[in-house]
N, CA, C and O atoms as a MOPAC input file, in Angstrom:
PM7 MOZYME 1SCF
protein

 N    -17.15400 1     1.74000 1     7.31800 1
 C    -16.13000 1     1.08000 1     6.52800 1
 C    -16.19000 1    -0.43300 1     6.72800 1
 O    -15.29900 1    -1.07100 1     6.16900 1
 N    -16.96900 1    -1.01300 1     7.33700 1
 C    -16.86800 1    -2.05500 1     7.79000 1
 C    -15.59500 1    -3.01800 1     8.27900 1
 O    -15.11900 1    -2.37600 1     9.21500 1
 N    -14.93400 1    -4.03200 1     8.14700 1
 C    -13.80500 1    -4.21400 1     8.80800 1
 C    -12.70800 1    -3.84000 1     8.40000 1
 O    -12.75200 1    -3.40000 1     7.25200 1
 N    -11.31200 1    -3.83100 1     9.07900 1
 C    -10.66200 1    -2.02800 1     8.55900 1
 C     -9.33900 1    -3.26000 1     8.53200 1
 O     -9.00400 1    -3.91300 1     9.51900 1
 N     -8.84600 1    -3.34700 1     7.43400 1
 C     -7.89100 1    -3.95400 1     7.04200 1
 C     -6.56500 1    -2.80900 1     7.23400 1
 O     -6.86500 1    -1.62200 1     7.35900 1
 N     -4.57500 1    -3.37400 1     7.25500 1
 C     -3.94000 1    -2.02900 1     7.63400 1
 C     -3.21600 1    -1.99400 1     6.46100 1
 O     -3.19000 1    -3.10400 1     5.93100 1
 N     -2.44900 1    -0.89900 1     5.68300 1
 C     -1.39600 1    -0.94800 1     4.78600 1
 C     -0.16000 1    -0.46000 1     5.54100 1
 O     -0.27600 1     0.27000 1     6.52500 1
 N      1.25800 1    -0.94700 1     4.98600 1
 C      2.11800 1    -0.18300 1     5.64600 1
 C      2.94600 1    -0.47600 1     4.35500 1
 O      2.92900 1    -1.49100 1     3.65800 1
 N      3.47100 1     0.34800 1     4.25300 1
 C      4.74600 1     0.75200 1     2.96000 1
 C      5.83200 1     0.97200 1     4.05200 1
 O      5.49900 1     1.35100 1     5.17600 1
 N      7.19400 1     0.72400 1     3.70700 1
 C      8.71800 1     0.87000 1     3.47600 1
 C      9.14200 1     1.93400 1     2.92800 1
 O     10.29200 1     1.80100 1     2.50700 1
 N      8.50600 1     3.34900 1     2.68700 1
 C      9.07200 1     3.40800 1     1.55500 1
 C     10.45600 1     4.22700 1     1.43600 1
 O     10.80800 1     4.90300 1     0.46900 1
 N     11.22900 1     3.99500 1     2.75400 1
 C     12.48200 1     4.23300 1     2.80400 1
 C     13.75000 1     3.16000 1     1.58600 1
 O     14.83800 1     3.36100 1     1.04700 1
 N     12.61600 1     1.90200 1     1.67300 1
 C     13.23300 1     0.83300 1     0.19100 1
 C     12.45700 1     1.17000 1    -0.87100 1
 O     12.65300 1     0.58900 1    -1.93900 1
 N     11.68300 1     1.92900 1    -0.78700 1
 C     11.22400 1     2.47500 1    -2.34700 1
 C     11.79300 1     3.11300 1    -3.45000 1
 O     12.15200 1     4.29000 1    -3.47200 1
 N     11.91200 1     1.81700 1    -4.92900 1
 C     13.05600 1     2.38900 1    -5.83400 1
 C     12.12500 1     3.33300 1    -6.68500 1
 O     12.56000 1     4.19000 1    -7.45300 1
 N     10.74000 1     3.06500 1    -6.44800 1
 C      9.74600 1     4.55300 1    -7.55400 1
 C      9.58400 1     3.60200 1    -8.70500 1
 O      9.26500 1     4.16500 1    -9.75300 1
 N      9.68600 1     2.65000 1    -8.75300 1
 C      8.80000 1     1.84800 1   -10.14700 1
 C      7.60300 1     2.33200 1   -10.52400 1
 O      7.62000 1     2.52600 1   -11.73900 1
 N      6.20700 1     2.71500 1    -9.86400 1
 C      5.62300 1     3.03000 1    -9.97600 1
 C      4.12900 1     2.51700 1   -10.14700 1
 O      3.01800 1     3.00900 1   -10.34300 1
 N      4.99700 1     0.61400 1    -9.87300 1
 C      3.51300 1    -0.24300 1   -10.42800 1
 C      2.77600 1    -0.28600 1    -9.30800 1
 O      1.85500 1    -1.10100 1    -9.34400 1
 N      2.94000 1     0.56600 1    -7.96800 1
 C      1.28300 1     0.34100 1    -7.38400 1
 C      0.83700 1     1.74300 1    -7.74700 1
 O     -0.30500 1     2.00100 1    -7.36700 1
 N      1.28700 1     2.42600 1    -8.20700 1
 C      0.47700 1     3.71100 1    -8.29900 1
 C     -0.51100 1     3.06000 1    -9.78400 1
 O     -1.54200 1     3.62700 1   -10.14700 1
 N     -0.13600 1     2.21500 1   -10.25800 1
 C     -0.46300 1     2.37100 1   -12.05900 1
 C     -1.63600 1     0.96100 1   -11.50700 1
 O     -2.47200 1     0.45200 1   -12.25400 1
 N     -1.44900 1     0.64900 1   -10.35900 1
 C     -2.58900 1    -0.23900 1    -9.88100 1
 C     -3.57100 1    -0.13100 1    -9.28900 1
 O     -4.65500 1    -0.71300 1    -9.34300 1
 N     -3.02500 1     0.94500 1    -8.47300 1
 C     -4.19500 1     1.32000 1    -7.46300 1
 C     -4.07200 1     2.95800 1    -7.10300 1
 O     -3.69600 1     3.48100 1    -6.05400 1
 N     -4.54900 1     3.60600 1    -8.41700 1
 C     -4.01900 1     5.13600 1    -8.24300 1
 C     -4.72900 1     5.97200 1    -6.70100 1
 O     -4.15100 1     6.79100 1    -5.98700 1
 N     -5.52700 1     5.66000 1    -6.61400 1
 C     -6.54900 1     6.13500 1    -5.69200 1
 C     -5.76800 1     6.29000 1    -4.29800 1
 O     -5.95700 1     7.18500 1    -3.47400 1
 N     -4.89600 1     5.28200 1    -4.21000 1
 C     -4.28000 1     4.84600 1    -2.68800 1
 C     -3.07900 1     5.24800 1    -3.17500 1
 O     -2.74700 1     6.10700 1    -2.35800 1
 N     -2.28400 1     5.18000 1    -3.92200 1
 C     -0.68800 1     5.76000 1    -4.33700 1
 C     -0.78300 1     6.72700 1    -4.80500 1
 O     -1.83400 1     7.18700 1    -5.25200 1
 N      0.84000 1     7.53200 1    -4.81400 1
 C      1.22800 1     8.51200 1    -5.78800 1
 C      2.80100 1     8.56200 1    -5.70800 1
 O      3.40300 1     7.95600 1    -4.82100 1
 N      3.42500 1     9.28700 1    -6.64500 1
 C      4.70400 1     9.40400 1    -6.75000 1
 C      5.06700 1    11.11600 1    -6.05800 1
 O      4.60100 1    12.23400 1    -6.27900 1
 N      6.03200 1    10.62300 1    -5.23700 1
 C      6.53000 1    12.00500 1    -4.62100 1
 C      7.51700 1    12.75000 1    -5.58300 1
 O      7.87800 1    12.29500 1    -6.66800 1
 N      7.88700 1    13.88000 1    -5.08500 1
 C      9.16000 1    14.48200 1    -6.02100 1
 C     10.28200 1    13.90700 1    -5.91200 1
 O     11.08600 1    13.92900 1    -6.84300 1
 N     10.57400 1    13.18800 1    -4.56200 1
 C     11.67300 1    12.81700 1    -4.74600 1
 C     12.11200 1    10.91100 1    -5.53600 1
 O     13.07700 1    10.16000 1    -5.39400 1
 N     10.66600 1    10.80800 1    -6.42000 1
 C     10.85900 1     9.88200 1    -7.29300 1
 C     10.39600 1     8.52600 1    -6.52500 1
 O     10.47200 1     7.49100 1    -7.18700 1
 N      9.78500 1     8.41100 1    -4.80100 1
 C      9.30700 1     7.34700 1    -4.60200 1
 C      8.12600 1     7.39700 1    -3.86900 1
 O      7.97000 1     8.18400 1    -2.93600 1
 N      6.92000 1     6.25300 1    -4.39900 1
 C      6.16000 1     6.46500 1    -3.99200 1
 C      5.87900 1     6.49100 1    -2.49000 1
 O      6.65700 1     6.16400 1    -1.59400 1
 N      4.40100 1     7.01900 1    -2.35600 1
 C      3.71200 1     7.38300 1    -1.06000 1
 C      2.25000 1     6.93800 1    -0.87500 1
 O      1.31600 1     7.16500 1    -1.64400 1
 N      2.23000 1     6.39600 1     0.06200 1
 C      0.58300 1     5.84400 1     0.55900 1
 C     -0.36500 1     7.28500 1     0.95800 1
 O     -0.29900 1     8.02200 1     1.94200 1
 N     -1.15700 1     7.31900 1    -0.12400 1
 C     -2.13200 1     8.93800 1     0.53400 1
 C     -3.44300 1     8.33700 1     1.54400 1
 O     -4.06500 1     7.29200 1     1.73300 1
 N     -3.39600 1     9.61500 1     1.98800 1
 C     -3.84400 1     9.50900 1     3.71500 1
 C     -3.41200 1     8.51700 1     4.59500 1
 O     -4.16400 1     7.78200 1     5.23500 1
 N     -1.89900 1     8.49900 1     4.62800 1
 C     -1.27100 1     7.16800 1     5.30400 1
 C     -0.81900 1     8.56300 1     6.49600 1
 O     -0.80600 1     9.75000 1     6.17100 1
 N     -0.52000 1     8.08800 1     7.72400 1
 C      0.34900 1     8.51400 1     9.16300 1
 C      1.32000 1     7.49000 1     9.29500 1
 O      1.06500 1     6.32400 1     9.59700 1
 N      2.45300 1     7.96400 1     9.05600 1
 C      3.87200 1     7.44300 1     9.47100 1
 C      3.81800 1     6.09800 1     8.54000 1
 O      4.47400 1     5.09200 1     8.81400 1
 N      3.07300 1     6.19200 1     7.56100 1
 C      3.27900 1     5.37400 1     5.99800 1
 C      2.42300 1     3.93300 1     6.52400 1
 O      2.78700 1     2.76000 1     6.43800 1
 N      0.90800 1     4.62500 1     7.20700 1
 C      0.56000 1     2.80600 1     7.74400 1
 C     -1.09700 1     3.80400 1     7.16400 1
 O     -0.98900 1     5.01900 1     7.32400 1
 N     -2.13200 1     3.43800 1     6.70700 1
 C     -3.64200 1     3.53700 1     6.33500 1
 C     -4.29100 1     2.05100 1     6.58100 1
 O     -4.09700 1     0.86000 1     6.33900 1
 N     -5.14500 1     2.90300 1     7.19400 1
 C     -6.60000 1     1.44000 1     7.17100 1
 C     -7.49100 1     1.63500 1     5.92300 1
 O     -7.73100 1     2.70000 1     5.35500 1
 N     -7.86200 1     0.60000 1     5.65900 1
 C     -8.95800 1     0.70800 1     4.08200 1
 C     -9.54000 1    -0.61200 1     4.46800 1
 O     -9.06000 1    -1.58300 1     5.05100 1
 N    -11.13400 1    -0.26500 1     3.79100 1
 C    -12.23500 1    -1.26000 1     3.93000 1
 C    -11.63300 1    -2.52800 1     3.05200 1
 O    -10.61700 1    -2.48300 1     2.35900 1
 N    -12.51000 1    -3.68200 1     3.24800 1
 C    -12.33700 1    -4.76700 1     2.49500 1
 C    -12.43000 1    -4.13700 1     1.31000 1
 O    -11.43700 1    -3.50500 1     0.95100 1
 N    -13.39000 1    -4.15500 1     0.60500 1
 C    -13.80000 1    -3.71700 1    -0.10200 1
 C    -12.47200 1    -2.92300 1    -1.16100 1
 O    -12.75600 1    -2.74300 1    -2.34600 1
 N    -11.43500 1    -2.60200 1    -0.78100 1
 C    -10.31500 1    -1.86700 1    -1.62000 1
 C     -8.65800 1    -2.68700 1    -1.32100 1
 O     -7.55500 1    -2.20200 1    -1.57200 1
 N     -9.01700 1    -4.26300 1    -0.62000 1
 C     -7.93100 1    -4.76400 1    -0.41900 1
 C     -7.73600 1    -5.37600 1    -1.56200 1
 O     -6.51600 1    -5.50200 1    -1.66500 1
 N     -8.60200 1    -6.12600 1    -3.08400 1
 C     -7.80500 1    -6.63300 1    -4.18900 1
 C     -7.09400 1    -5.87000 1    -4.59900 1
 O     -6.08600 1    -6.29800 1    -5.16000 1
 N     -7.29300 1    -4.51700 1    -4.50700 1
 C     -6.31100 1    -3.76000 1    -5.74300 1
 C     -5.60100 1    -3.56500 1    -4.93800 1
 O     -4.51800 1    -3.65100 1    -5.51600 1
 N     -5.34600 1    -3.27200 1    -3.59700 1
 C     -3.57600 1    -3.14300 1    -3.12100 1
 C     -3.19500 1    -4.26200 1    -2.86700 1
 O     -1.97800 1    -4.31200 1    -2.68400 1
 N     -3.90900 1    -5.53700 1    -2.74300 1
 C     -3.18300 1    -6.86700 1    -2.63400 1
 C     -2.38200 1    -7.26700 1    -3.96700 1
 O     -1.46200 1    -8.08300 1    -4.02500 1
 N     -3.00100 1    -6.41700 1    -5.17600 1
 C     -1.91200 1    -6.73200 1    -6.49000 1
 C     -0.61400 1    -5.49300 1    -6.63200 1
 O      0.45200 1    -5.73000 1    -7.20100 1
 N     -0.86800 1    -4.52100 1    -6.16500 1
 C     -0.24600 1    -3.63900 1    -5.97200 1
 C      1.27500 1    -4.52800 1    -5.16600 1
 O      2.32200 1    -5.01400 1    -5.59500 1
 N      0.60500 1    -4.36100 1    -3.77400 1
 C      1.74100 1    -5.07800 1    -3.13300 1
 C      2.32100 1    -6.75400 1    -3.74000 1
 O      3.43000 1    -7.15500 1    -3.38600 1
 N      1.59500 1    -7.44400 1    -4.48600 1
 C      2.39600 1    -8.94600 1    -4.90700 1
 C      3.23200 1    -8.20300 1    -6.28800 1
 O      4.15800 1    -8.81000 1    -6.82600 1
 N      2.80000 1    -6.87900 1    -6.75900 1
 C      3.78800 1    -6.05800 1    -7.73700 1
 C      4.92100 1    -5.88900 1    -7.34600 1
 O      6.08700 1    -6.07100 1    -7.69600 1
 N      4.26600 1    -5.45200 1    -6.44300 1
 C      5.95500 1    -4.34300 1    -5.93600 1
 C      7.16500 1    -5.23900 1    -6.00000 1
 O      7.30600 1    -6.25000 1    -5.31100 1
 N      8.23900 1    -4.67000 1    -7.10400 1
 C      9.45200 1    -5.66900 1    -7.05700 1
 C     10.37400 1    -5.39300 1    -6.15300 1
 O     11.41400 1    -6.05100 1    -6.17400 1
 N     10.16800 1    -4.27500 1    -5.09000 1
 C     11.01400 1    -5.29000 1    -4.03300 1
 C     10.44700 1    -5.24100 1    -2.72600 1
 O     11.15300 1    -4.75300 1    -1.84400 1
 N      8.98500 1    -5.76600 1    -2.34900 1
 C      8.23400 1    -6.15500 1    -1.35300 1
 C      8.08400 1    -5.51900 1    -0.35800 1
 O      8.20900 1    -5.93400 1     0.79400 1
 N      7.70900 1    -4.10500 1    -0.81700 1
 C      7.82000 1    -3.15400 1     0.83500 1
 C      6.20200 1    -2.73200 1     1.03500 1
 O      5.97700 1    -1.72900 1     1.71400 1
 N      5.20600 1    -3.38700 1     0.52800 1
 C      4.12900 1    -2.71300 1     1.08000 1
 C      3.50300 1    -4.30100 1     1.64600 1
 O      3.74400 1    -5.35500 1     1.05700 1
 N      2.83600 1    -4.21100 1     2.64500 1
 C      2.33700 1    -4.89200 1     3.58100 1
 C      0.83900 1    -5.03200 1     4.48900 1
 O      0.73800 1    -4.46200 1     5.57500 1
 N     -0.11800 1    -5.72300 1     4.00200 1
 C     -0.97300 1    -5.46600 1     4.47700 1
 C     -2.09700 1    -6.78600 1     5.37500 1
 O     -2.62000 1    -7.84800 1     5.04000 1
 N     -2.05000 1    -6.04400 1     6.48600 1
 C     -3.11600 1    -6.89700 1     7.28300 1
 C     -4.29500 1    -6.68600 1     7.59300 1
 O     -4.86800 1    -5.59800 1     7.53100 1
 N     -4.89000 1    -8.05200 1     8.06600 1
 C     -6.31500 1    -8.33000 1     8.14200 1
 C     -6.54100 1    -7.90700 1     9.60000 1
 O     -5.57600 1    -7.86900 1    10.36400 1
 N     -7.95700 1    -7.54100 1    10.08100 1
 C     -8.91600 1    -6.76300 1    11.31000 1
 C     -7.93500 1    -7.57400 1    12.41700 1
 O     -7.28900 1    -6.85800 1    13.18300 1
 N     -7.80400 1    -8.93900 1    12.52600 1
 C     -6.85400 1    -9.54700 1    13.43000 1
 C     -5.92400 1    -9.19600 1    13.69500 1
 O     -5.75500 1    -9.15100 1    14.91400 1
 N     -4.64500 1    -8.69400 1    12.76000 1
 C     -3.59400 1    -8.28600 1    12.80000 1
 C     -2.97700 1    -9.68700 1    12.01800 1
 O     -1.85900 1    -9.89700 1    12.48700 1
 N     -3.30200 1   -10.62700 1    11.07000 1
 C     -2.78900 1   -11.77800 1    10.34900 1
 C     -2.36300 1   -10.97000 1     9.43900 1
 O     -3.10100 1   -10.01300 1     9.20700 1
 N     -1.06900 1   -11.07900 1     8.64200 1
 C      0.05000 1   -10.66200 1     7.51800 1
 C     -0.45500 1   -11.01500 1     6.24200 1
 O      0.11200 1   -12.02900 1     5.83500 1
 N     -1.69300 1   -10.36500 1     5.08800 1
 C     -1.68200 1   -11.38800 1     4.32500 1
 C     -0.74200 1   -11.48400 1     3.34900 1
 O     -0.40400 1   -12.41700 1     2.62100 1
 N     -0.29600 1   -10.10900 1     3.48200 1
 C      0.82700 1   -10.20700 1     2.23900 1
 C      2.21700 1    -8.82700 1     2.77700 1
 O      3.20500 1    -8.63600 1     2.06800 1

């Protein structure tokens, strides 16, 4: 995977808009109970290669109310 960037979702503040799923379907989905979920996430945190951080970096500058979060191999916040 080469360097392993982290995601972490909120999604206890998740209202279910739906615009990171409609961004980055591969990494989202909508649960039944109407808010989304990070797939193959543990306790709502996944590592993913560089290589797949533009599309959740628009995902997350989507999200209207700022609960997904993702850092670089360092542990720096980029968004």
């Amino acid at each position: 995977m080469g360097k392993k960037f982290t995601i972490e979702h909120d999604r206890s503040k998740c209202i279910g808009c739906g615009v990171c799923v409609s961004l980055a379907p591969e990494f989202w989905g909508m649960n039944n109970d109407g808010k989304a979920f990070l797939k193959g996430s543990k306790n709502n945190k996944r590592q993913i290669g560089e290589k797949d951080v533009a599309k959740n970096k628009a995902a997350a500058e989507s999200c209207p109310v700022n609960i997904i979060h993702i850092t670089d191999p360092e542990g720096k916040k980029l968004i």
